[in-house]
KEPA-912849 format. One record per atom (N, C-alpha, C): x, y, z. Coordinates in pm, whole numbers, plus 50000, padded with zeros to 5 digits. Example, Ala and Ser with C-alpha at 12.3 -4.5 7.8 and 13.67 -1.06 7.14 Angstrom:
! residues 2
513194943150780 512304955050780 513204967050780 512854977550708 513674989450714 512905000350787 
This chain:
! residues 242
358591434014175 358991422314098 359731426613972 361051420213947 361981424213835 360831418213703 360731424413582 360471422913474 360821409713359 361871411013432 363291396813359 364301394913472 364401384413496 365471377013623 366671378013570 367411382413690 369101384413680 369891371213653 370441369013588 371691357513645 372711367013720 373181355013833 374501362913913 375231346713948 376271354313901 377821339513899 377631337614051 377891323314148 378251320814239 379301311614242 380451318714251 381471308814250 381751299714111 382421290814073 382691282913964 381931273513885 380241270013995 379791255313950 378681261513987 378461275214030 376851277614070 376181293314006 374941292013924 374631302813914 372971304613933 373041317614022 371751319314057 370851333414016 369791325313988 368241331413924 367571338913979 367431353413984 366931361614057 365761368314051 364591368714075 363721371914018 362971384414089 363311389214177 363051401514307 363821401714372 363251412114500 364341416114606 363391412314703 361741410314713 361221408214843 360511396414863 359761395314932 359461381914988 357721381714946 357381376114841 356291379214755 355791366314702 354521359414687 354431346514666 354501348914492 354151360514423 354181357314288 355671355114244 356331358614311 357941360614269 358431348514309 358061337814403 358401327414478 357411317514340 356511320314258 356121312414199 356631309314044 357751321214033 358271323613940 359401310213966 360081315214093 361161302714170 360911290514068 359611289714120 359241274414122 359111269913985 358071279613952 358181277313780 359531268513717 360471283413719 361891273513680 362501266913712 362381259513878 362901250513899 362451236613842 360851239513855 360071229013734 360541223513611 360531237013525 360851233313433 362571230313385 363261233013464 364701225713474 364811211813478 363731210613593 363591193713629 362951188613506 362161196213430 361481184413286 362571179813193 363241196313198 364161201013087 365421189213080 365801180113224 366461170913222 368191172513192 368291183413170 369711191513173 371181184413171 371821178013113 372901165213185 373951178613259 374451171813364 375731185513393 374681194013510 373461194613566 373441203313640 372661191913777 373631192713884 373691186813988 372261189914116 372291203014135 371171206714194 370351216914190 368841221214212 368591237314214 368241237314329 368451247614388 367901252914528 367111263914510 365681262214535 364681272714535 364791281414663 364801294114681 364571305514802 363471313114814 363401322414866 362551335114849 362071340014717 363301344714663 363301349314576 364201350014441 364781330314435 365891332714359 365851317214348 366531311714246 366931299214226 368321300414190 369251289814293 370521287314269 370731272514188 371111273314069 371531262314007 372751258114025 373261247114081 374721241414080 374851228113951 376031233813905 376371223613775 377821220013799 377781214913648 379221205513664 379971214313561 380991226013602 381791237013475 382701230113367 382881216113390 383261207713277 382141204813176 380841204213223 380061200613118 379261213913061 379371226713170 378371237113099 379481247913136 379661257913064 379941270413065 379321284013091 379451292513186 378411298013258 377271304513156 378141309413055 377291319112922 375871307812889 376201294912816 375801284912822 374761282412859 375011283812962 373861277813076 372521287313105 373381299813128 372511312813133 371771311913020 372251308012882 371361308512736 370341297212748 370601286612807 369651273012767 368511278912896 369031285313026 367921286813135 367111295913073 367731302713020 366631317612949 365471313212880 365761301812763 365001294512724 363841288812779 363921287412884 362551277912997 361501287013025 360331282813045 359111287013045 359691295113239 359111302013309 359291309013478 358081314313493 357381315013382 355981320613459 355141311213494 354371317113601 353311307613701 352731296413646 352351287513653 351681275413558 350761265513666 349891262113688 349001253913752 350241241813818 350081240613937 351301228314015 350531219714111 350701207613992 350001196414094 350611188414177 350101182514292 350931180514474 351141190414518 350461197114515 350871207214590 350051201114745 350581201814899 350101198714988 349831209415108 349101211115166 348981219115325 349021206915473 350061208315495 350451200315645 349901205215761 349171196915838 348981203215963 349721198816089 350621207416113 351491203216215 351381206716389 351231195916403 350721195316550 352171207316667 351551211916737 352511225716762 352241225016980 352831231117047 352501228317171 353551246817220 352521254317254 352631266517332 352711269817492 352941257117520 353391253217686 354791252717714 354621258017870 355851250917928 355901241717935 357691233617861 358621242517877 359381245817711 358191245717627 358321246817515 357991263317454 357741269317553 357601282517517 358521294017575 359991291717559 360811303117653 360651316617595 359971319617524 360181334117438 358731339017464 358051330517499 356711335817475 355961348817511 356141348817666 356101358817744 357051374817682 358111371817651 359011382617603 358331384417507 358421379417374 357781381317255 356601391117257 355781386117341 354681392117338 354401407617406 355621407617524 355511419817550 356001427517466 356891424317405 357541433617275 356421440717153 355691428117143 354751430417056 353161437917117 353251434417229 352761442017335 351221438417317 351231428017280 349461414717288 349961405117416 348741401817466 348561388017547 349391376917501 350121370017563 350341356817555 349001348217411 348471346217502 347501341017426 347131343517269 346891356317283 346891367817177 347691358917071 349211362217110 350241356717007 349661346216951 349441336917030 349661318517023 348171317716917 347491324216905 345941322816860 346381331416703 347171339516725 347641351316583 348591335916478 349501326216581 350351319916521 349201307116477 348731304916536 347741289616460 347081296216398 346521308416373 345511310316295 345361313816133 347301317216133 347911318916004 347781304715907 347721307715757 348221297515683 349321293615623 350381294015613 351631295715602 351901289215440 352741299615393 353271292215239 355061286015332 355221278215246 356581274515236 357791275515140 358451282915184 359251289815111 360721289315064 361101281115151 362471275815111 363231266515259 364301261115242 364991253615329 366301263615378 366761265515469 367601275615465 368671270215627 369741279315593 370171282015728 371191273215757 370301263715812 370851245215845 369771238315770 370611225115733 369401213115719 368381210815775 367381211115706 366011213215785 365121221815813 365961230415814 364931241115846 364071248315761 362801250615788 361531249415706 361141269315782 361531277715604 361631289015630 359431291015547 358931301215641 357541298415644 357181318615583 356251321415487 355791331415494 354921332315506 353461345615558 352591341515608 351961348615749 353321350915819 352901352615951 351981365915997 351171367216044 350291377216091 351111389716080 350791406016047 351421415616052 351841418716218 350891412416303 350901415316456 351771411016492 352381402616395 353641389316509 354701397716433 355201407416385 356541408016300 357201418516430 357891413716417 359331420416544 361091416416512 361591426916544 363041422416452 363591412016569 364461407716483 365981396016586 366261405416661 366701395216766 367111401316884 368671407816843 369331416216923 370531421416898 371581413316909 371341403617018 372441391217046 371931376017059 371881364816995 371191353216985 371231347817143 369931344317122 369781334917264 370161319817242 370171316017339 370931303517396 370131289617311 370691281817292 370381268317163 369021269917166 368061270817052 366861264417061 366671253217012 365491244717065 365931229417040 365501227816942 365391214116879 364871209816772 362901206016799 362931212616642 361411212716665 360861227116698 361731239816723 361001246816788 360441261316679 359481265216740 358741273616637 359221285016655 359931294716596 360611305816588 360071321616498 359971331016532 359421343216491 360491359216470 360491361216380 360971369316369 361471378916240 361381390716245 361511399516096 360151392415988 358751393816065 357891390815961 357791378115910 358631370415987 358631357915923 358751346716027 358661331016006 358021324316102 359541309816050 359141303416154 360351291016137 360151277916203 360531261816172 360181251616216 361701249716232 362141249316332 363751247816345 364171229716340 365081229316276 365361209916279 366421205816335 367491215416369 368051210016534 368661221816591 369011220716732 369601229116802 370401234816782 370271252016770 371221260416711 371401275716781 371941278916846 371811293316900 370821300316761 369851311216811 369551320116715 368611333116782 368401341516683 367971355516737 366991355516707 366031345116700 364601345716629 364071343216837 362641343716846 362091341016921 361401330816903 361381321617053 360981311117049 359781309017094 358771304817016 357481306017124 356261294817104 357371287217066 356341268517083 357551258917060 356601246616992 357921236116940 356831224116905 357141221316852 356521207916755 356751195016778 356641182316809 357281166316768 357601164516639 357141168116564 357241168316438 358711168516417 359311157816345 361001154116317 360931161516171 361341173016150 361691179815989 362451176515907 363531169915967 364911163915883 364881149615952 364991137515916 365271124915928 365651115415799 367371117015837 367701105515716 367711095315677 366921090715797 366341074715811 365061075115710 364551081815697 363181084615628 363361089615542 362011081915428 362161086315275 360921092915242 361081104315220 362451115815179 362271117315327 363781122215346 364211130115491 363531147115488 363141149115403 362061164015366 361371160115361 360111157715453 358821153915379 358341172115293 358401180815343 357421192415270 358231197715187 357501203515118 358061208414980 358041221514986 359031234214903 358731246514870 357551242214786 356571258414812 355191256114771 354161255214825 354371241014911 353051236314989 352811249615126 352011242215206 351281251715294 351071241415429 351631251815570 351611247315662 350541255915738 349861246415866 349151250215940 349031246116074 349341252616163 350031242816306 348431243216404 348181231016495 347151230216564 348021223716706 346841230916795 347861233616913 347091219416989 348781216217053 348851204117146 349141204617297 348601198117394 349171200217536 350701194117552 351031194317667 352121188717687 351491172317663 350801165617741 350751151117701 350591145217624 349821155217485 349731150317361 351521153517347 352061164017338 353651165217301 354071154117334 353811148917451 354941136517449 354821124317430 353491120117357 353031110017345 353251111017144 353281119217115 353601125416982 354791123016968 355821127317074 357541130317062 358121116917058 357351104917136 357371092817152 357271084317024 356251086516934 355821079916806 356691088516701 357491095016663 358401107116627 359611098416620 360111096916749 361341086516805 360931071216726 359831065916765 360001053216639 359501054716577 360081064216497 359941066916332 358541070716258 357551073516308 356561075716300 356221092016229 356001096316144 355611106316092 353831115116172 354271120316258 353011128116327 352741138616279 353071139116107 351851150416048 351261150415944 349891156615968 349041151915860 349011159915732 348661157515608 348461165815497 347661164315417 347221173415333 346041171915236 346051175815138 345761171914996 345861180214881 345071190114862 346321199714755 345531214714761 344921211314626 343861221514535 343831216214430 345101225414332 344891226914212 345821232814129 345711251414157 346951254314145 346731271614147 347231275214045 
């Protein structure tokens, strides 16, 4: 963990907050910290922050702030850890069946556990949430068992759909629509992650905490069904303060 966070210019209207190089919840709480306190701080001129791993990207308006500026007023803000209330843990209903599991079998021989093995290593994790990434929607997860970490494949496999639970490089994924990728696929959810019909079209937040509980196929589609009219099929609970 860096001592003092970098600023680094992105382009004309964006500068981002760096606070490490690895994937660490104290460094991710630093994230948050300042994205917090940006949001109190009420800032006129800065359009959005995007929290990551390990970095906050601020986008502003270069008519109203000047990069020096900006870097001076962010320096100013409190980034260390502070008690965060709403914080939530989701339990998201998850299904490790065919024909929702094309990776499964592979995965596992790679990793060289049982089928089962895997699927019992993946529900049994608690997952932090860590940022939105990639595409819209997609809900990037840390967390995952040391047993499940296996790199991307060398060449992406063929669309995975929406909804589907993805593994790979130590790290875990709720995909929100169909996208070729090199992660492995080895469930899939009803659970709709992105819907702009719905307020907020994010229900989870960086921060909170996911926990998937496993469904058959008939619960999947009786789930996928209430999903389709608009129905939110996951549950959550408050954490207390950390």
């Amino acid at each position: 963990m860096q001592t003092k966070p970098r600023y680094l210019q992105a382009g004309e209207s964006a500068l981002v907050v760096e606070f490490g190089t690895i994937i660490d919840p104290k460094i991710h709480d630093r994230v948050l910290a300042l994205d917090a306190a940006i949001e109190k701080a009420g800032f006129d001129g800065i359009t959005e922050t995007v929290p990551t791993y390990r970095s906050l990207m601020i986008h502003f308006e270069p008519r109203k702030w000047a990069l020096e500026a900006l870097i001076d007023a962010v320096a100013e803000l409190p980034c260390e850890p502070a008690p965060r209330l709403g914080r939530r843990r989701w339990n998201i209903p998850a299904c490790y069946d065919p024909p929702h599991c094309e990776d499964l079998v592979e995965a596992a021989a790679v990793l060289k556990l049982a089928p089962e093995r895997l699927v019992s290593l993946h529900i049994g994790a608690v997952y932090r949430v860590y940022m939105y990434g990639f595409a819209p929607g997609y809900v990037f997860l840390g967390g995952l068992a040391p047993e499940l970490s296996l790199p991307r494949r060398s060449a992406p496999r063929r669309p995975a759909p929406e909804g589907s639970l993805l593994i790979a490089g130590g790290q875990a994924l709720i995909a929100s629509c169909a996208m070729p990728t090199g992660w492995y696929l080895i469930g899939r959810t009803p659970v709709k992650m992105l819907d702009p019909g719905r307020a907020p079209g994010f229900f989870i937040n960086a921060g909170d905490e996911v926990r998937f509980a496993r469904i058959d196929l008939a619960s999947f589609e009786a789930l996928r069904l209430k999903t389709q009219a608009g129905e939110l099929v996951a549950a959550a609970e408050c954490l207390e303060e950390t």
